[in-house]
PALOKE-854861 format. One record per residue (C-alpha): x, y, z. Coordinates in pm, whole numbers, plus 50000, padded with zeros to 5 digits. Example, Ala and Ser with C-alpha at 12.3 -4.5 7.8 and 13.67 -1.06 7.14 Angstrom:
# PALOKE-854861
<r xx="51230" yy="49550" zz="50780"/>
<r xx="51367" yy="49894" zz="50714"/>
This chain:
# PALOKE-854861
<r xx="80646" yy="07076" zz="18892"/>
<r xx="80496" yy="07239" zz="18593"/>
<r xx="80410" yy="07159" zz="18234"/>
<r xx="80437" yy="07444" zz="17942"/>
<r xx="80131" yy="07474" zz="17644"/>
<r xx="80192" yy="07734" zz="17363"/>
<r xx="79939" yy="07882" zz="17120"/>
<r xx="80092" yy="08068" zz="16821"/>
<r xx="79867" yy="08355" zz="16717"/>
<r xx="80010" yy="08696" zz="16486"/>
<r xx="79853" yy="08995" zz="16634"/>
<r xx="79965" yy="09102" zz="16969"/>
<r xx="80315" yy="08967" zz="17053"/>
<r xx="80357" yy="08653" zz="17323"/>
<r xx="80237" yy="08654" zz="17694"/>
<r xx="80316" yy="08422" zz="17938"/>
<r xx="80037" yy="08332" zz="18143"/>
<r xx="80036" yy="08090" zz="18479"/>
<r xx="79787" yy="07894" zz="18614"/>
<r xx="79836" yy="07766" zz="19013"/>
<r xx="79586" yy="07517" zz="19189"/>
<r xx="79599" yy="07232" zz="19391"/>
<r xx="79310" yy="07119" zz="19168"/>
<r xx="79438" yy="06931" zz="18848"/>
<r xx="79111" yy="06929" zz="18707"/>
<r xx="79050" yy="07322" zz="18762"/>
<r xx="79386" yy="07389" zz="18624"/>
<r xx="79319" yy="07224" zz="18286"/>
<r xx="78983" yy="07366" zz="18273"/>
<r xx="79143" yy="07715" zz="18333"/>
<r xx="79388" yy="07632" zz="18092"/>
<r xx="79167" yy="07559" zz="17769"/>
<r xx="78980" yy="07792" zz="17834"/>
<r xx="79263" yy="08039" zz="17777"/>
<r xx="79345" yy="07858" zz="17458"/>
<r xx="79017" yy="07891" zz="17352"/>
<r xx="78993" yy="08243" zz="17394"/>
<r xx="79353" yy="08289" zz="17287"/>
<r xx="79267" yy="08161" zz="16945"/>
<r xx="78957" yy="08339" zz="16917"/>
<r xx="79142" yy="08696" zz="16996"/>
<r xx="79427" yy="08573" zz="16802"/>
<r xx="79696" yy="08567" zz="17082"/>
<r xx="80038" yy="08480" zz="17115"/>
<r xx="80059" yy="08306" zz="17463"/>
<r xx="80248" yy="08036" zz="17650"/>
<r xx="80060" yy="07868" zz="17928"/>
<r xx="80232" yy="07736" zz="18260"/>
<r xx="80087" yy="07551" zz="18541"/>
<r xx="80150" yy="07440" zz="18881"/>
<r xx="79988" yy="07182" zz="19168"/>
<r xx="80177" yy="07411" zz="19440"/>
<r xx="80268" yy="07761" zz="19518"/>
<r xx="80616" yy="07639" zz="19623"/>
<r xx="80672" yy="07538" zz="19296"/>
<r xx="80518" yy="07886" zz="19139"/>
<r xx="80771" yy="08070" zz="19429"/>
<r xx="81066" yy="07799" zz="19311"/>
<r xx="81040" yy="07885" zz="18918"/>
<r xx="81008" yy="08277" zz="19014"/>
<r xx="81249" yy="08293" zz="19211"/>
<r xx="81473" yy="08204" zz="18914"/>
<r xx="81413" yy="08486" zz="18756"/>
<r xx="81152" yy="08330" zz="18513"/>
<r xx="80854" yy="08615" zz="18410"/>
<r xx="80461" yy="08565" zz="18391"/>
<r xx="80256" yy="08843" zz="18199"/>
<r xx="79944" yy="08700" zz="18407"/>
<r xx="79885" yy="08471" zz="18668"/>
<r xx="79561" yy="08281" zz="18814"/>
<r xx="79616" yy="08185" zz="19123"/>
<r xx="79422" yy="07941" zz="19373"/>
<r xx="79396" yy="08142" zz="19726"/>
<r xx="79345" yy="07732" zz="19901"/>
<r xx="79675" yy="07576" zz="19839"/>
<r xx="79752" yy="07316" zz="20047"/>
<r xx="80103" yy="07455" zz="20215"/>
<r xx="80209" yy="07826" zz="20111"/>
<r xx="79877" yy="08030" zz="19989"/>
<r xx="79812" yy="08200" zz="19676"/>
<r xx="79801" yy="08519" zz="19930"/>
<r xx="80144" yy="08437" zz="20073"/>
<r xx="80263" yy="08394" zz="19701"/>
<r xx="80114" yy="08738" zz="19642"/>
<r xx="80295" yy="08852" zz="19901"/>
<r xx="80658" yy="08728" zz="19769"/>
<r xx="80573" yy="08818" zz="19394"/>
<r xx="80497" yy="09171" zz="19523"/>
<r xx="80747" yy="09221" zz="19816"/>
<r xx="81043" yy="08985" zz="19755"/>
<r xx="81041" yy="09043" zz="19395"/>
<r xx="80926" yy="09364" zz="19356"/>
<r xx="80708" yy="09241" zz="19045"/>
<r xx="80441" yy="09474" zz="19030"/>
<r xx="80361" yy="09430" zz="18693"/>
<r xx="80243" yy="09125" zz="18692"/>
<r xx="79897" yy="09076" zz="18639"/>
<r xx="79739" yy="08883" zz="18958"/>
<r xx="79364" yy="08699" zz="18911"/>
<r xx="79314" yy="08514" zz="19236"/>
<r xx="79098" yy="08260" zz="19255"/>
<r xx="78925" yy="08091" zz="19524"/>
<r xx="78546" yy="07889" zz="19641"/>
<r xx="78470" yy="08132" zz="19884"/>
<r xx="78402" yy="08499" zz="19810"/>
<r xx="78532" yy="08664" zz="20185"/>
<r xx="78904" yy="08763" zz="20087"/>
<r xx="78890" yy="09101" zz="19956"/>
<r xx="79063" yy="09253" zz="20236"/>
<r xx="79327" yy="09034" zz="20247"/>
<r xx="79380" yy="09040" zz="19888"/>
<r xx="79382" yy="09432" zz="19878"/>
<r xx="79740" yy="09449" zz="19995"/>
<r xx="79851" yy="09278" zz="19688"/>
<r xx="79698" yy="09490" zz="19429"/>
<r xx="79542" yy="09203" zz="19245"/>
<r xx="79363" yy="09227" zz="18848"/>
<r xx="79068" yy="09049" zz="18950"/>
<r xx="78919" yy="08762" zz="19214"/>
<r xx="78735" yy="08509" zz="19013"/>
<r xx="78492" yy="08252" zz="19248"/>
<r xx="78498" yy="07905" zz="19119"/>
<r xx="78329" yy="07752" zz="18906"/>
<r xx="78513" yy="07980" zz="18679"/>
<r xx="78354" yy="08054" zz="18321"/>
<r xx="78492" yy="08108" zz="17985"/>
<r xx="78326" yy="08417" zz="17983"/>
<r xx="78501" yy="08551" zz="18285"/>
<r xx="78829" yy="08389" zz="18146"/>
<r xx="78809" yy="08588" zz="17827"/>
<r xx="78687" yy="08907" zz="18005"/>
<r xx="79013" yy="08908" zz="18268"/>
<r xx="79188" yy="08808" zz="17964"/>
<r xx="79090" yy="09142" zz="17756"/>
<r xx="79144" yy="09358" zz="18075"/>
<r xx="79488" yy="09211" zz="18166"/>
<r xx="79634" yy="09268" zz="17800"/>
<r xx="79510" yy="09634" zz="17832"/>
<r xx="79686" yy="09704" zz="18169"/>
<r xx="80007" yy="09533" zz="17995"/>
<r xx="79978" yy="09776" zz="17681"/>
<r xx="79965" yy="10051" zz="17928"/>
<r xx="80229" yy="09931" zz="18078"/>
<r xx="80441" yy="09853" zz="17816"/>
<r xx="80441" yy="10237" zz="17686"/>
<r xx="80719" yy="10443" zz="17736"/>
<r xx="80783" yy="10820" zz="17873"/>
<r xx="81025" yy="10969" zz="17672"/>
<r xx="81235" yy="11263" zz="17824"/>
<r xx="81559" yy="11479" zz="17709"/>
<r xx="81829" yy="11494" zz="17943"/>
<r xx="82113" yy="11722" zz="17759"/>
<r xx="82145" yy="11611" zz="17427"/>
<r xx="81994" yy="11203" zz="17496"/>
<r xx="81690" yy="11110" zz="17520"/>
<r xx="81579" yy="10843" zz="17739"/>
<r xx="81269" yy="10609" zz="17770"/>
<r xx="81148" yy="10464" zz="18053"/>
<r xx="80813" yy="10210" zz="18104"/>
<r xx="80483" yy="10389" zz="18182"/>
<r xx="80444" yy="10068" zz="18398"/>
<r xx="80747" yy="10142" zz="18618"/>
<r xx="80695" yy="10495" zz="18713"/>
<r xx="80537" yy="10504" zz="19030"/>
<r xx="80541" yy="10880" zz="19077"/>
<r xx="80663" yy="11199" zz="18956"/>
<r xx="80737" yy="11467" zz="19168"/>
<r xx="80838" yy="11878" zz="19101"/>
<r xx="81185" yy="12000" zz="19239"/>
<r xx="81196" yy="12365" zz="19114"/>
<r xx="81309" yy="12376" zz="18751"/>
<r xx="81350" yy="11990" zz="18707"/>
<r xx="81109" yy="11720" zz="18747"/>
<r xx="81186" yy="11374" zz="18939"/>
<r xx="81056" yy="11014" zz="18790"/>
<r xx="81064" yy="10767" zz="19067"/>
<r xx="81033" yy="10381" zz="18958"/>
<r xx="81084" yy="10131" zz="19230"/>
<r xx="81443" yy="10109" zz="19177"/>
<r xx="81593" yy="10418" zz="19049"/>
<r xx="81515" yy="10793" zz="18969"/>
<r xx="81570" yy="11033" zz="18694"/>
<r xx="81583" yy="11377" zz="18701"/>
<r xx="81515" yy="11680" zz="18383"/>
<r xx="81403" yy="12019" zz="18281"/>
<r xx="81045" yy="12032" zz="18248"/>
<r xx="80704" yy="12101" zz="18432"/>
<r xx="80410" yy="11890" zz="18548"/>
<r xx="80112" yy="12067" zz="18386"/>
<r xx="80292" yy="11917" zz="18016"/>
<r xx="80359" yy="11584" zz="18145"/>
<r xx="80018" yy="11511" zz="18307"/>
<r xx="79948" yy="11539" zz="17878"/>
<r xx="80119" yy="11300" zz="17791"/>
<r xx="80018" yy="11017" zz="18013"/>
<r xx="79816" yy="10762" zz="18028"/>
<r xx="79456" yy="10730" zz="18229"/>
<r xx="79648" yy="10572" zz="18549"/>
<r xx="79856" yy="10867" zz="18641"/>
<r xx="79669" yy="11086" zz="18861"/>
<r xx="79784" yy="11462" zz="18988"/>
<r xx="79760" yy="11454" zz="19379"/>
<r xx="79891" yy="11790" zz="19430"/>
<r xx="80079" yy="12058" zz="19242"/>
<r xx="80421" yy="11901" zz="19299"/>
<r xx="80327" yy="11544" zz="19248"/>
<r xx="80150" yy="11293" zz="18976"/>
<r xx="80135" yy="10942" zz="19096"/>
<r xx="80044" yy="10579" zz="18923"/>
<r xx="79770" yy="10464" zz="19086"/>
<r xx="79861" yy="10101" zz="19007"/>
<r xx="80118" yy="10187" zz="19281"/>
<r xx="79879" yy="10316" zz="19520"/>
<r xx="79889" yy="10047" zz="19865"/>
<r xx="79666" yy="10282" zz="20042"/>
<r xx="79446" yy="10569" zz="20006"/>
<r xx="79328" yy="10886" zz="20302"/>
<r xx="79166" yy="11194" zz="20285"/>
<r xx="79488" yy="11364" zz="20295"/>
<r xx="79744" yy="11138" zz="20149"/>
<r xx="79813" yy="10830" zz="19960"/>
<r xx="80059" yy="10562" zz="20052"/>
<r xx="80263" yy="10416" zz="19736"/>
<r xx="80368" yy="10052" zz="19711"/>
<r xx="80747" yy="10192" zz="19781"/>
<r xx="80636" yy="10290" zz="20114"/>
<r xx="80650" yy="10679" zz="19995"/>
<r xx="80358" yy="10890" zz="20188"/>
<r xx="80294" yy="11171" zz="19965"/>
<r xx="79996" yy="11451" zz="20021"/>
<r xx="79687" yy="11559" zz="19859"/>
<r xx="79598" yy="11894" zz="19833"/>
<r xx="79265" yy="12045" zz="19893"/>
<r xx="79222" yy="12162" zz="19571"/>
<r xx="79300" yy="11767" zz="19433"/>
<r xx="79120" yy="11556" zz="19692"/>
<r xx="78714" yy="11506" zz="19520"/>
<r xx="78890" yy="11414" zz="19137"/>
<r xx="79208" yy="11221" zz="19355"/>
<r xx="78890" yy="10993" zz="19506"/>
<r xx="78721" yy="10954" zz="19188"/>
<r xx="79032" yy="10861" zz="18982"/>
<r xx="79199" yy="10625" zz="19269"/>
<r xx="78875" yy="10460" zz="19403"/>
<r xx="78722" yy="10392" zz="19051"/>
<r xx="78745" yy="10044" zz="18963"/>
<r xx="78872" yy="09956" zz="18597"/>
């Protein structure tokens, strides 16, 4: 079960935000508070909120979207971590932008895996509502960019937010997204210029995303595909800084 609130606004285009707790109380709190704040930044969004994650999991699963989601880690049956876990894995939604939130402040690890925005600890704040708010709508720009590249005499365009990695085969160059690849003519040292902050060069023959980043060595990074790719020597001190920094 969920209900649907809308705010009109003129500036930024319409984002569809959820809002999952047990809590009905919490959830309308959450709730005008993101009205609030949406009227104040002058934002198109669309609210949606649910009492369990089996309904969240039961209206995704229908191939219905969310731009960002707050999500309780306490629900009563299926967890907000176990709905991480299907948005992530059995969707293969990265993009969506994931602000746990919880009474207790020990879940970092287990929240890692699922490469979350932020972890808010209740009582939650208008404050902290309209600062996740202002980060999540700058990952989404980022993410909403597009790579153009020439391939013959076409041009294609593909989502800055669905590249995970790029990777140098001779001559041509290799985007890999989680679904597909594309191949063209061109080198690495160019592209690295024309992308954003979150693309990081790892070694001479590969730039990854570090949104996509699961895990991170001395040597090598792991990618949310399950790709192990290396670091070179030369890469690993500004590879650290770049992937470790937080946003």
């Amino acid at each position: 079960m969920y209900h649907n609130n809308g705010l009109q606004g003129s500036q930024r285009g319409s984002f569809n935000i959820g809002i999952c707790d047990d809590g009905e109380n919490i959830c309308s709190s959450i709730e005008d508070m993101l009205l609030q704040c949406a009227k104040e930044k002058k934002l198109q969004i669309d609210t949606f909120v649910w009492y369990t994650g089996e309904g969240l999991k039961e209206y995704l699963e229908r191939s219905n979207q969310l731009d960002i989601l707050f999500l309780d880690i306490e629900l009563f049956q299926m967890s907000g971590i176990e709905v991480g876990r299907f948005i992530r894995n059995q969707l293969d939604d990265m993009g969506m932008q994931i602000v746990y939130i919880s009474g207790k402040a020990s879940y970092a690890p287990q929240l890692f895996k699922t490469q979350p925005l932020d972890f808010l600890v209740k009582p939650i704040t208008k404050d902290q509502i309209s600062d996740v708010l202002e980060t999540a709508l700058k990952v989404l720009k980022r993410k909403n960019e597009k790579f153009e590249f020439r391939l013959g005499k076409d041009y294609y365009y593909v989502p800055m937010g669905n590249i995970v990695y790029f990777v140098s085969e001779g001559r041509k160059v290799k985007i890999v997204t989680l679904k597909e690849s594309f191949e063209f003519y061109g080198r690495l040292r160019e592209i690295i210029r024309l992308l954003p902050e979150d693309f990081v060069v790892i070694h001479k023959s590969y730039i990854v995303n570090r949104e996509y980043v699961f895990r991170y060595t001395y040597e090598r990074v792991e990618l949310a595909n399950g790709v192990m790719l290396p670091i070179s020597p030369a890469n690993r001190k500004q590879v650290r800084e770049r992937i470790l920094r937080e946003e």
